[in-house]
C-alpha positions in Angstrom: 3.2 -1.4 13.4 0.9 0.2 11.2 2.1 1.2 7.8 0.6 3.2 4.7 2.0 1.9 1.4 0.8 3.8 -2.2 2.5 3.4 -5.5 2.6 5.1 -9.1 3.1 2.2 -11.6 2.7 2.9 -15.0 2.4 -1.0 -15.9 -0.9 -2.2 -15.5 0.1 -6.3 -14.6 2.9 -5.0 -12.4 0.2 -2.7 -10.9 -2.5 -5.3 -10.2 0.7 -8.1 -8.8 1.4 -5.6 -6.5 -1.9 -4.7 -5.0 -2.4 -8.5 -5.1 0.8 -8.8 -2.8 -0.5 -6.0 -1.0 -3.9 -8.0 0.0 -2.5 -10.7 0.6 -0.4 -9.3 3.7 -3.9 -8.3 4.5 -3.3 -4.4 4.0 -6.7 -2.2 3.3 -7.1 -0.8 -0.4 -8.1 3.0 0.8 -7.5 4.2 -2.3 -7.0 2.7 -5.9 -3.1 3.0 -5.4 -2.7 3.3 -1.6 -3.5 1.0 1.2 -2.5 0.9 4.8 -2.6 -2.2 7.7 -0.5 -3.5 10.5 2.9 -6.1 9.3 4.8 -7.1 11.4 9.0 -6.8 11.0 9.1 -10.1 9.1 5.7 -9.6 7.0 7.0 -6.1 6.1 10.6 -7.5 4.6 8.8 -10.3 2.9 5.9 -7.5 1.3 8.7 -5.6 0.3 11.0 -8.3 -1.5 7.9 -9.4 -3.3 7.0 -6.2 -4.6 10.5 -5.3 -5.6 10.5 -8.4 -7.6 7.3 -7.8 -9.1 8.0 -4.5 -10.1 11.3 -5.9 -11.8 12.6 -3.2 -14.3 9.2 -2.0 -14.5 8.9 2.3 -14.0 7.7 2.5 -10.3 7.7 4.9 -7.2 6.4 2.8 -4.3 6.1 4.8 -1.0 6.1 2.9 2.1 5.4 5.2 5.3 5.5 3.5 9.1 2.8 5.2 11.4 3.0 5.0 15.2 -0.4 4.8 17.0 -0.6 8.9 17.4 0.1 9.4 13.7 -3.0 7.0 12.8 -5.1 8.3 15.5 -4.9 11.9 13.9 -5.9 11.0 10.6 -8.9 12.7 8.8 -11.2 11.2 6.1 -13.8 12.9 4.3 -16.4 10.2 2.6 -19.4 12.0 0.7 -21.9 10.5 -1.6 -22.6 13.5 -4.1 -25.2 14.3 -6.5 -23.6 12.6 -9.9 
């Protein structure tokens, strides 16, 4: 299954553990908090122990959303190169 996970985590080590954990499940960092990827069952228990442990008693909202195929297939992206 395909998954979207983004977080708001004030702590900047317990930020950068968890998008570590997060690459190493091989999700896709679409945004600087948000990234998205197929787990399977067991790699999405094991992602989520792991970033409940590196979080800790840190301040943290961490979103994890499931997407079915027809949810993913309607997504939009707009991707512009402007004039900085």
């Amino acid at each position: 299954m395909r998954y979207l996970l983004i977080y708001d985590i004030v702590h900047d080590g317990t930020r950068a553990k968890v998008a570590d954990a997060c690459l190493d499940y091989g999700l896709e960092r679409i945004q600087f908090s948000a990234f998205s990827g197929e787990l399977s069952k067991v790699h999405l228990q094991e992602l989520w122990v792991k970033i409940q442990r590196r979080v800790g008693k840190h301040t943290a909202k961490v979103y994890l959303y499931p997407l079915d195929e027809k949810s993913w297939q309607g997504r939009r992206l707009l991707e512009r190169q402007g004039e900085e």
